[in-house]
KEBA-959549 format. One record per residue (C-alpha): x, y, z. Coordinates in steps of 0.1 Angstrom, whole numbers, padded with zeros to 4 digits, always signed. Each point is the difference from the previous one (the first is absolute). Layout:
BEGIN
XYZ
...
# end
This chain:
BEGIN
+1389+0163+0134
-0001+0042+0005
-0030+0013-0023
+0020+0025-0022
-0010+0035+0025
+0024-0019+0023
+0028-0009-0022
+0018+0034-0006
+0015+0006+0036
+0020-0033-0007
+0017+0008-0025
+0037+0008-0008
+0009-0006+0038
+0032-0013+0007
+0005-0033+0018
+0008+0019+0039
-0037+0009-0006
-0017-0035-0003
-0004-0010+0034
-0021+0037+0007
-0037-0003+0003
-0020+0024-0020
-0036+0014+0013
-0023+0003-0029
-0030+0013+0017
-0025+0021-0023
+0026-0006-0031
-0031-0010-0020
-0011+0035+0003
+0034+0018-0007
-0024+0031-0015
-0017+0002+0038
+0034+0001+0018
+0005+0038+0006
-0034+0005+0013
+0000-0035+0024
+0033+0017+0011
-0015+0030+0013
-0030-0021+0017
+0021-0022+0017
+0025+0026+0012
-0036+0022+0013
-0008-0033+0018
+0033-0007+0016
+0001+0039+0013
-0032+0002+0012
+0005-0039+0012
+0031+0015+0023
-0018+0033+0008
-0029-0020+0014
+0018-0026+0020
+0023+0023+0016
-0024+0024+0009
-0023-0031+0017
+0038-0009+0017
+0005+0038+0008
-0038+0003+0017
+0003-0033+0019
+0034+0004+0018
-0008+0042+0005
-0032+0004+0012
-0011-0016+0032
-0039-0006-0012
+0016-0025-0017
+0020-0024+0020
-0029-0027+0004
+0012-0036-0017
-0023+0005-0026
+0020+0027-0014
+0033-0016+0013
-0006-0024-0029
-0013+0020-0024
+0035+0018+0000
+0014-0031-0003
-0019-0007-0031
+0008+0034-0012
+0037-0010+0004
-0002-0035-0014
-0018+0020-0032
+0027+0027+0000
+0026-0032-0005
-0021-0018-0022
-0001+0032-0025
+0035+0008+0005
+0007-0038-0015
-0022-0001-0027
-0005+0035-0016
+0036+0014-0004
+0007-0025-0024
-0033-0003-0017
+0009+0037-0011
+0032-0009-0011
-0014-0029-0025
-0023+0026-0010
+0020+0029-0007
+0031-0022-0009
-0013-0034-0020
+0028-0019-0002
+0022+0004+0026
+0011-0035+0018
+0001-0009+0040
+0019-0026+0017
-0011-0027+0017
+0012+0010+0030
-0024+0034-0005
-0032-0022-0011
+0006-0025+0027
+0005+0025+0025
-0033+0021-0017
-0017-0036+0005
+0010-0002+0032
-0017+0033+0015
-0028-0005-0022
-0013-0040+0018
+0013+0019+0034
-0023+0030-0001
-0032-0017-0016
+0003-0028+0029
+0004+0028+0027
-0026+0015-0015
-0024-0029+0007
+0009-0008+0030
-0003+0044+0011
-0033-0003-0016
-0010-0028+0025
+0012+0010+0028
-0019+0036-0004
-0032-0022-0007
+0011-0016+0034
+0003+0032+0018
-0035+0015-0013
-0018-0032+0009
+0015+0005+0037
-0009+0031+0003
-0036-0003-0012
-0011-0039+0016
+0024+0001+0033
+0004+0036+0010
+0005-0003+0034
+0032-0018-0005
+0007+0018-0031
+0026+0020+0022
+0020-0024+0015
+0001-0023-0027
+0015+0023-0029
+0027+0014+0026
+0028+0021-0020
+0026-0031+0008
-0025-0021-0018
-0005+0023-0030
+0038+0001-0006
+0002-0041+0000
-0027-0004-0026
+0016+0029-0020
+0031-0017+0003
-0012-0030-0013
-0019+0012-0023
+0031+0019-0017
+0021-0030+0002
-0023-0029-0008
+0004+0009-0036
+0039-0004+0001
-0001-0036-0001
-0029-0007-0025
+0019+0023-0023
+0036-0012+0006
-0006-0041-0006
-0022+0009-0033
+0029+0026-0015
+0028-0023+0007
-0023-0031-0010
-0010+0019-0035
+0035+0017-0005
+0017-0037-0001
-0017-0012-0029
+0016+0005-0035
-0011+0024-0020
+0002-0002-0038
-0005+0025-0033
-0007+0031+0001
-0009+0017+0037
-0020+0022-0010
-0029+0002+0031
-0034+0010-0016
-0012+0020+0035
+0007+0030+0017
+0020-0014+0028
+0016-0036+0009
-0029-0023+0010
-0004-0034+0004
-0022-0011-0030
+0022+0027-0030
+0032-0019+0012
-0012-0036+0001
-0008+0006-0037
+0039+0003-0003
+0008-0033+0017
+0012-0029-0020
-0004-0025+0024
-0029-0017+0017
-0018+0023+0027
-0030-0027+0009
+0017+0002+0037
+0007+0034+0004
-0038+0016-0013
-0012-0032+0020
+0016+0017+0030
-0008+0039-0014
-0040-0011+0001
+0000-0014+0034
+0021+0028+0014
-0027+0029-0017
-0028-0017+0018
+0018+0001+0035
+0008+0036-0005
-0028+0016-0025
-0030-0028+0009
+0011-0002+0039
+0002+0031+0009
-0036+0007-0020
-0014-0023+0017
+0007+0016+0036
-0013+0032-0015
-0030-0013-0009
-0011-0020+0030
+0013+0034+0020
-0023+0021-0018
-0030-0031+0001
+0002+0007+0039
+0002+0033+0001
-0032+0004-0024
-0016-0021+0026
+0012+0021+0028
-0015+0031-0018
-0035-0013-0006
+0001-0007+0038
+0003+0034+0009
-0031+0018+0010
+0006+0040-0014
+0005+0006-0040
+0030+0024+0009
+0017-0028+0017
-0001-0016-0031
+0011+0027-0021
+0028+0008+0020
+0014-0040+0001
-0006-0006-0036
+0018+0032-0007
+0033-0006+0015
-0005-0037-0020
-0009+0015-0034
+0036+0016-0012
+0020-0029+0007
-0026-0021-0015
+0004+0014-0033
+0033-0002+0006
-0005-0032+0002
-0015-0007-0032
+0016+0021-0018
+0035-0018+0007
-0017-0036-0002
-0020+0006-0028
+0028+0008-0019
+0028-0027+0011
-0023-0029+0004
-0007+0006-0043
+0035+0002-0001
+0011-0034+0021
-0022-0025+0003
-0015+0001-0036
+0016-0026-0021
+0028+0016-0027
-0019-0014-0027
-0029+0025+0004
+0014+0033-0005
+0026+0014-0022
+0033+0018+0010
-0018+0038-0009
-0025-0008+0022
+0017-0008+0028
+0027+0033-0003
-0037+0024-0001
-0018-0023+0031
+0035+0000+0019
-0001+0040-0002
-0030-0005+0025
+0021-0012+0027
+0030+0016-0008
-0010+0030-0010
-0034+0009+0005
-0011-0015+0034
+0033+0018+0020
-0009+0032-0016
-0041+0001+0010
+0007-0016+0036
+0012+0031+0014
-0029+0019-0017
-0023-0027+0017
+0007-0001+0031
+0000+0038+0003
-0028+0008-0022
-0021-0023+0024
+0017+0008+0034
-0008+0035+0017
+0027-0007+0028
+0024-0002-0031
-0014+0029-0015
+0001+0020+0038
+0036-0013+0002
+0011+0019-0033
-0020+0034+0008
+0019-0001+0036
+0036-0013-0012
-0006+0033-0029
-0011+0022+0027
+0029-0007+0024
+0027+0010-0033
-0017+0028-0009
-0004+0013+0041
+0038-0010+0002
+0006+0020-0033
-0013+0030+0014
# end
């Protein structure tokens, strides 16, 4: 049963209207609405800005055509989608409480959503990959990471998400779903719309758990053990600004890191039981929100060849102005 914040956006609909969905994401704050607008919109424009601008200096400048930046403008792009999904429509639930959405829409929203968290995992390790090479084996960091082998992993990592994301949306999007549809969550996730099913979902989470370890607990994993090694490589070397500079390049991504973790392992792999649905909308914000707006500020806050890039990319427009 709705608690009664949720009950007005139901009413006097006509029966072409039941089958929509309904986000209800911050409606037990309706006075806060306005001003979470204006946030969110400040994060999803700064969020774009960022991004592109990481995209932009990546692909323009030629400092910055090593792999490790290859990849980080794939993450950049992978957080450009993932924003694009997610934060258009949280504004419209904000700014417009009420307003319905197919199923096709949340499925699809769904869809995008499993596809760009599970890229995002796999990116994350591959980048961990790529700084452990380059640190413990760098005499063959240079024909290992060739540009052919950089697009593969890209590629893979990009479309290794589509299947994950398709089984689970099809899978979820079969069941029945009875009452009211009113989703109390930002966007379609897994957990909000399994609240809707009437119908047993033992099998389905059963398979939802195991799948988050392969992609969240996996991937982790990999990046721990990668950055295990190269600690060990760094101890090994003999002058202190060896070790400054190796632990440098490590130290954006590994924030990164657990920033994005952090946040989704609360979100999936605690039981439902042990949080409530307002607590999941503000700790979802983290990786939704939050985490692809600061990771451009990260990684150039803490990277002078990103910071050189800018100042020479700026200087080139304003000499070609002239």
């Amino acid at each position: 049963m709705l608690p009664s914040w949720a009950s007005p956006p139901w009413t006097n609909q006509s029966h072409e209207h039941e089958l929509e969905f309904m986000l209800l994401g911050f409606a037990h704050v309706p006075s806060l609405r306005p001003m979470l607008a204006v946030l969110f919109l400040i994060a999803f424009l700064l969020t774009l800005l960022g991004n592109t601008l990481i995209v932009m200096l990546t692909s323009l400048d030629p400092g910055l055509h090593a792999p490790m930046y290859f990849f980080l403008r794939q993450l950049a792009l992978v957080e450009i989608c993932f924003s694009l999904d997610v934060a258009p429509r949280l504004l419209v639930t904000l700014l417009w409480p009420g307003r319905g959405m197919s199923p096709t829409s949340c499925a699809l929203q769904l869809l995008l959503v499993l596809s760009c968290v599970t890229s995002e995992c796999f990116l994350l390790t591959v980048m961990a990959w790529d700084r452990f090479l380059a640190i413990c084996r760098p005499l063959h960091y240079g024909a290992i990471m060739s540009p052919r082998l950089c697009h593969v992993l890209a590629i893979t990592c990009w479309l290794s998400g589509i299947p994950v994301a398709l089984v689970f949306t099809i899978w979820l999007f079969n069941f029945p779903f009875c009452g009211p549809r009113g989703i109390r969550h930002f966007f379609c996730d897994i957990a909000p719309l399994l609240s809707l099913v009437c119908a047993d979902t033992r099998v389905f989470e059963a398979n939802v758990f195991v799948a988050t370890i392969l992609v969240i607990m996996v991937p982790f994993c990999l990046i721990a053990m990668s950055y295990v090694m190269i600690l060990a490589a760094v101890l090994r070397m003999p002058s202190a600004s060896g070790r400054h500079k190796a632990l440098s390049t490590c130290a954006s991504h590994l924030i990164v890191v657990i920033l994005f973790y952090g946040t989704t392992g609360v979100i999936h792999l605690r039981p439902k039981a042990s949080y409530s649905p307002e607590s999941k909308q503000v700790v979802s914000l983290s990786y939704t929100m939050v985490t692809p707006m600061l990771n451009p500020l990260i990684y150039s806050l803490r990277n002078k060849e990103v910071k050189a890039a800018f100042r020479r990319v700026c200087c080139e427009r304003q000499g070609y102005r002239l």
